[in-house]
FIKOLZA-1660 file (N, C-alpha, C; in steps of 0.1 Angstrom, whole numbers, plus 5000, padded with zeros to 4 digits):
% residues 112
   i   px   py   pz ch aa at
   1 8632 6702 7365  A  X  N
   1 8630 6700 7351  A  X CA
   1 8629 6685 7348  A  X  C
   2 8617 6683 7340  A  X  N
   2 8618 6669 7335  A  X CA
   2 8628 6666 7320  A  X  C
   3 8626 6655 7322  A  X  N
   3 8632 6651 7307  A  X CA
   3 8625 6639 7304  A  X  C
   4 8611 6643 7301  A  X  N
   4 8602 6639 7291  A  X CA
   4 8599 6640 7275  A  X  C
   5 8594 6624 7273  A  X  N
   5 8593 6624 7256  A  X CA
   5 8583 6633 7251  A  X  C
   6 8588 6638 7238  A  X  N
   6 8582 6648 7231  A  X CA
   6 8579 6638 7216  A  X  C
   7 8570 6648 7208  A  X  N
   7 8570 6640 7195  A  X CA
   7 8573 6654 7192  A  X  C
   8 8575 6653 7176  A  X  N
   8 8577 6667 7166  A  X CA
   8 8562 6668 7158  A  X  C
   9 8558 6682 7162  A  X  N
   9 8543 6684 7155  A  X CA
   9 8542 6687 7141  A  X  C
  10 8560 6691 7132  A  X  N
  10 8556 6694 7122  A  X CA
  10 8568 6685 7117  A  X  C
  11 8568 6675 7104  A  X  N
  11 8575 6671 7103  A  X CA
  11 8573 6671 7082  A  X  C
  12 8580 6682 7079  A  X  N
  12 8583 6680 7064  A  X CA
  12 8588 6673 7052  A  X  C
  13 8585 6667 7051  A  X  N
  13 8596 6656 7041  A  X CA
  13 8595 6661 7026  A  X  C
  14 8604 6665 7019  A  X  N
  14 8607 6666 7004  A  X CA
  14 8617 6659 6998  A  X  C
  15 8613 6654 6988  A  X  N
  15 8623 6637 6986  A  X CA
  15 8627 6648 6969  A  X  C
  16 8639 6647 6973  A  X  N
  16 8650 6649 6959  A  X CA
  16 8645 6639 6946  A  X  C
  17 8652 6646 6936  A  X  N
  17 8648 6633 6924  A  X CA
  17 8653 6623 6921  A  X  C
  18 8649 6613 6921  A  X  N
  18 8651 6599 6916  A  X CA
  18 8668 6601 6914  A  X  C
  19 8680 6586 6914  A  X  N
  19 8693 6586 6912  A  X CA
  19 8695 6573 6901  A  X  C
  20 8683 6564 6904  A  X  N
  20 8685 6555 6900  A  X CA
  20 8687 6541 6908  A  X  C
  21 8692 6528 6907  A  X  N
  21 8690 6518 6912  A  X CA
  21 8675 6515 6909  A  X  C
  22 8669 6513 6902  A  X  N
  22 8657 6511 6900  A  X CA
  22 8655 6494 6899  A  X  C
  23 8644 6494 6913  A  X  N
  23 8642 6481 6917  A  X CA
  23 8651 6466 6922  A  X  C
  24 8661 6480 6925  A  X  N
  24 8676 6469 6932  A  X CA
  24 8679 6472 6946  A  X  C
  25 8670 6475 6955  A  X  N
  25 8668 6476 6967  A  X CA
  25 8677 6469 6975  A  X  C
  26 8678 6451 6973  A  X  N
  26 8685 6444 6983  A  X CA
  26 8697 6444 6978  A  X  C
  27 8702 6449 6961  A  X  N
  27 8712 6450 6958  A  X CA
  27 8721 6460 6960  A  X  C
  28 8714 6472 6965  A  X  N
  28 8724 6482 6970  A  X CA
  28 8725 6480 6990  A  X  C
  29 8712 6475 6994  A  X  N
  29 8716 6473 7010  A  X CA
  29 8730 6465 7009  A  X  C
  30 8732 6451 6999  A  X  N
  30 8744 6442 6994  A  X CA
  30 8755 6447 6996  A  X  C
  31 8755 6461 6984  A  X  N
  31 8766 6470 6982  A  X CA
  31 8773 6478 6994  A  X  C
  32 8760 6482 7004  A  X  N
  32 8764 6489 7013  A  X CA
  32 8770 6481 7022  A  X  C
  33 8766 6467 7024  A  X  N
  33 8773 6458 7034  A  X CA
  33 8789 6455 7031  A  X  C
  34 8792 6453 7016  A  X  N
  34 8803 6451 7011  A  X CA
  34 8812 6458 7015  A  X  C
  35 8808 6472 7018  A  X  N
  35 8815 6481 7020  A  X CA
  35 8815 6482 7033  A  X  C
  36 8813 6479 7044  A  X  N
  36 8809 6473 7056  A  X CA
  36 8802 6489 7062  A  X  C
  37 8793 6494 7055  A  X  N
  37 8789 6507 7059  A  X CA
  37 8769 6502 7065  A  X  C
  38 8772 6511 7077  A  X  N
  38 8757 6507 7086  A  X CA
  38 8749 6512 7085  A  X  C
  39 8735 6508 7086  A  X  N
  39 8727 6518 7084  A  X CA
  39 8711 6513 7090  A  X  C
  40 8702 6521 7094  A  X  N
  40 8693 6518 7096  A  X CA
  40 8682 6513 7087  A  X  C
  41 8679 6506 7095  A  X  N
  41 8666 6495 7084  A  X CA
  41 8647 6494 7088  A  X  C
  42 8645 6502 7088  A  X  N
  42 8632 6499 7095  A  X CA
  42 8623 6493 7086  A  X  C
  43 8627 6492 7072  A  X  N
  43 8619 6485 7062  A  X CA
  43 8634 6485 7053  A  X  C
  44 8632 6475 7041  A  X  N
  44 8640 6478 7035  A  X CA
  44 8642 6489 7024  A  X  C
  45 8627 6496 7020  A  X  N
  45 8628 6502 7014  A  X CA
  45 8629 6517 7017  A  X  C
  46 8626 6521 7028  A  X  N
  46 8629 6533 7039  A  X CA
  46 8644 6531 7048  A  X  C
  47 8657 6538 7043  A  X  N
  47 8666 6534 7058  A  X CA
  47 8676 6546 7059  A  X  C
  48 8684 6552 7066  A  X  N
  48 8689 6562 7071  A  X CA
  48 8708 6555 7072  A  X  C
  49 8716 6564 7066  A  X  N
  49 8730 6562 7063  A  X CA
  49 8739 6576 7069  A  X  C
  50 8748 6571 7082  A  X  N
  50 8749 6585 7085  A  X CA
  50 8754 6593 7072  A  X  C
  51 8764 6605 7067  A  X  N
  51 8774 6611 7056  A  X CA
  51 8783 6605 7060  A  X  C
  52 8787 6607 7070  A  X  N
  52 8801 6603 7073  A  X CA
  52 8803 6583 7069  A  X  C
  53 8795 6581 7068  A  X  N
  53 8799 6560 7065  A  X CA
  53 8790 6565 7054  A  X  C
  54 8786 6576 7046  A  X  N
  54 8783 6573 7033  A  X CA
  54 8795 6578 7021  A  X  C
  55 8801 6585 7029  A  X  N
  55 8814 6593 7020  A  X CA
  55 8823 6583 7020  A  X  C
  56 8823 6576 7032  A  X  N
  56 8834 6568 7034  A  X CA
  56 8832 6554 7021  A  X  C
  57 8818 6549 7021  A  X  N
  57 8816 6543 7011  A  X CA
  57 8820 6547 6993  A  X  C
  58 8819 6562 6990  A  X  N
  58 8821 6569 6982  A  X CA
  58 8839 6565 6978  A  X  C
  59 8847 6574 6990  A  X  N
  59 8858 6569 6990  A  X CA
  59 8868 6557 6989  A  X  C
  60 8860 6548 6997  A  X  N
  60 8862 6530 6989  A  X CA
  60 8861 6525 6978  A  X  C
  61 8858 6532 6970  A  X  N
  61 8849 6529 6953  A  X CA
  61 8858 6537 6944  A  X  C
  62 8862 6548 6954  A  X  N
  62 8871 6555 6944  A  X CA
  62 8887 6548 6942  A  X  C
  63 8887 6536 6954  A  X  N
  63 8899 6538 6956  A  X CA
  63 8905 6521 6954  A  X  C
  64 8892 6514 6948  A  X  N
  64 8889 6503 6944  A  X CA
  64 8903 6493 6945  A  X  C
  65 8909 6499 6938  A  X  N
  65 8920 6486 6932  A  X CA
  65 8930 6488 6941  A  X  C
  66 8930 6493 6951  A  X  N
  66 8936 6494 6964  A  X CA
  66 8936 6485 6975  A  X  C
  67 8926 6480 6972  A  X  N
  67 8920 6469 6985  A  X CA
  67 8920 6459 6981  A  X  C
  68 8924 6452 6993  A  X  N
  68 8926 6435 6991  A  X CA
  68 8915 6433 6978  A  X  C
  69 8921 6424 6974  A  X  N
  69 8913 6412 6964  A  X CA
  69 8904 6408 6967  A  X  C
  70 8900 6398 6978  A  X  N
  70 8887 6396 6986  A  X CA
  70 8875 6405 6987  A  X  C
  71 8880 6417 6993  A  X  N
  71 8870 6429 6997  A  X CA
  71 8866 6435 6980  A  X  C
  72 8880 6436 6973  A  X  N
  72 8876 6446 6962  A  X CA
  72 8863 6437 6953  A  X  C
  73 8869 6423 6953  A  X  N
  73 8858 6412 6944  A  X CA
  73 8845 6416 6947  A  X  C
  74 8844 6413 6963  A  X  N
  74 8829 6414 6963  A  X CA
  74 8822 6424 6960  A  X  C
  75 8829 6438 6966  A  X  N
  75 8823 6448 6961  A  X CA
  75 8819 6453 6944  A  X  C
  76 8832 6450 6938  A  X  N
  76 8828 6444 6924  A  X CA
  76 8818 6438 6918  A  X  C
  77 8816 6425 6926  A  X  N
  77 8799 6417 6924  A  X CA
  77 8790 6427 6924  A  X  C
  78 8789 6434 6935  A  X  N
  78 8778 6443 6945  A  X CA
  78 8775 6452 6933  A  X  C
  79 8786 6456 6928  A  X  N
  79 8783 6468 6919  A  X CA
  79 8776 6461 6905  A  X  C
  80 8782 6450 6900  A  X  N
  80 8774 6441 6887  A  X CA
  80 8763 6440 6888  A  X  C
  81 8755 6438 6902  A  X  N
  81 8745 6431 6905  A  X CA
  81 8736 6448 6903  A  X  C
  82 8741 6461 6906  A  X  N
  82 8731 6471 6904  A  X CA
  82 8733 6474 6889  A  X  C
  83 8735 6465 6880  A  X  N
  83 8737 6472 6863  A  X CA
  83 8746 6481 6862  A  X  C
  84 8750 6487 6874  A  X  N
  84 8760 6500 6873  A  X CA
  84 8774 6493 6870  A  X  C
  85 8782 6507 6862  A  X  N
  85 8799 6504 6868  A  X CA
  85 8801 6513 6879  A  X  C
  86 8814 6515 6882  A  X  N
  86 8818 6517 6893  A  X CA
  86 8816 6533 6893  A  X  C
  87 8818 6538 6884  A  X  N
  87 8818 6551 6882  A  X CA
  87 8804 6559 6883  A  X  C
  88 8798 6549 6878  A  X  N
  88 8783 6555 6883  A  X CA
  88 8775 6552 6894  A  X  C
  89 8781 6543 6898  A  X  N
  89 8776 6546 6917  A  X CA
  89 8784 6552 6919  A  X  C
  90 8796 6557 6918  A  X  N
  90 8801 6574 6926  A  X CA
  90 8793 6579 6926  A  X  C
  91 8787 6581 6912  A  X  N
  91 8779 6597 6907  A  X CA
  91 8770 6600 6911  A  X  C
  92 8761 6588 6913  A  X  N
  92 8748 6588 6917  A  X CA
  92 8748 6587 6937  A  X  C
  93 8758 6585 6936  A  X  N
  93 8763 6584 6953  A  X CA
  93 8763 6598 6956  A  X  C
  94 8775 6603 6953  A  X  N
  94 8776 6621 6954  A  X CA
  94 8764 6627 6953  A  X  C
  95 8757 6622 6939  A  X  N
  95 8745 6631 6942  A  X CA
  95 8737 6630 6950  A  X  C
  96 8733 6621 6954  A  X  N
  96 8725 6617 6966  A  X CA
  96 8729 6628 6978  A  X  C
  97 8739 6627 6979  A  X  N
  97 8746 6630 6991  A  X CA
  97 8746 6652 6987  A  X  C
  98 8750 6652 6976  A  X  N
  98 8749 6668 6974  A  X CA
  98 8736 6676 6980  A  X  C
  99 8723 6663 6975  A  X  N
  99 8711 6670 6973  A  X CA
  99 8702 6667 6992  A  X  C
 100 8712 6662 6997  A  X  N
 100 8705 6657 7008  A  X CA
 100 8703 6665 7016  A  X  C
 101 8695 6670 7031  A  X  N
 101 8693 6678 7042  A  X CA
 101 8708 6686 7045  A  X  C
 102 8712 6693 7044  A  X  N
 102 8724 6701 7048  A  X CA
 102 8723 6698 7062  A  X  C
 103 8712 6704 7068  A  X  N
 103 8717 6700 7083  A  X CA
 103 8714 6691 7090  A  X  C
 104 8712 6676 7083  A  X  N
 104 8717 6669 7094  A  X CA
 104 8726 6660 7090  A  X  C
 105 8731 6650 7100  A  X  N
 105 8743 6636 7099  A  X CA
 105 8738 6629 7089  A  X  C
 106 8726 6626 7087  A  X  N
 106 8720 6615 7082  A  X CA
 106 8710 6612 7066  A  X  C
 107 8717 6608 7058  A  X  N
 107 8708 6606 7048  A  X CA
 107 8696 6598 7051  A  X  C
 108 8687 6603 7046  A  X  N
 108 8672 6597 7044  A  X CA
 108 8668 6596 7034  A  X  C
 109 8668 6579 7032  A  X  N
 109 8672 6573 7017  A  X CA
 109 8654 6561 7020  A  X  C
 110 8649 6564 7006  A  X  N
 110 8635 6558 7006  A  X CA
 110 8638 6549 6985  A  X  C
 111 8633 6544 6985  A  X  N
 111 8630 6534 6972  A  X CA
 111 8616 6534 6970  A  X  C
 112 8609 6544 6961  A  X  N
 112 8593 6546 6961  A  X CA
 112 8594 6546 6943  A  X  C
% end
């Protein structure tokens, strides 16, 4: 048996509806750093977030006034800088995440 590369012949994409962040691209990659959550970048406006370091992001936000001073500040900033409060990046966090591929790890997150 080999274990040679394949490509996928059929590859479907259906993009969920809009959440918002509109035209704050490097402000939410910001956000996501603040939160020290990783993610792929192959453009900035195309990039992949596993669920698991996207929940976890979710759960930092909820849990805000918990965390150091330093960490909670910046994140704070992060959030001023998207027009949002805090409560609406949850919302629009969750939803992202509700409406996403069930089966796989990875959100597939595009700004079009």
């Amino acid at each position: 048996m080999g274990f040679r590369l394949h490509v996928a012949t059929t590859y479907n994409v259906q993009w969920g509806n809009a959440v918002g962040f509109n035209h704050k691209v490097q402000e939410f990659h910001s956000l996501l750093d603040a939160c020290g959550c990783e993610y792929s970048e192959e453009f900035d406006i195309d990039f992949e977030v596993l669920k698991n370091d996207w929940r976890h992001v979710i759960d930092k936000l909820k849990r805000l006034d918990t965390l150091p001073d330093d960490e909670a500040g910046e994140i704070e900033m992060r959030i001023n800088d998207l027009n949002c409060t805090t409560e609406e990046v949850i919302d629009k966090m969750e939803r992202l995440l509700s409406m996403s591929e069930p089966d796989s790890d990875y959100l597939h997150l595009s700004f079009f």
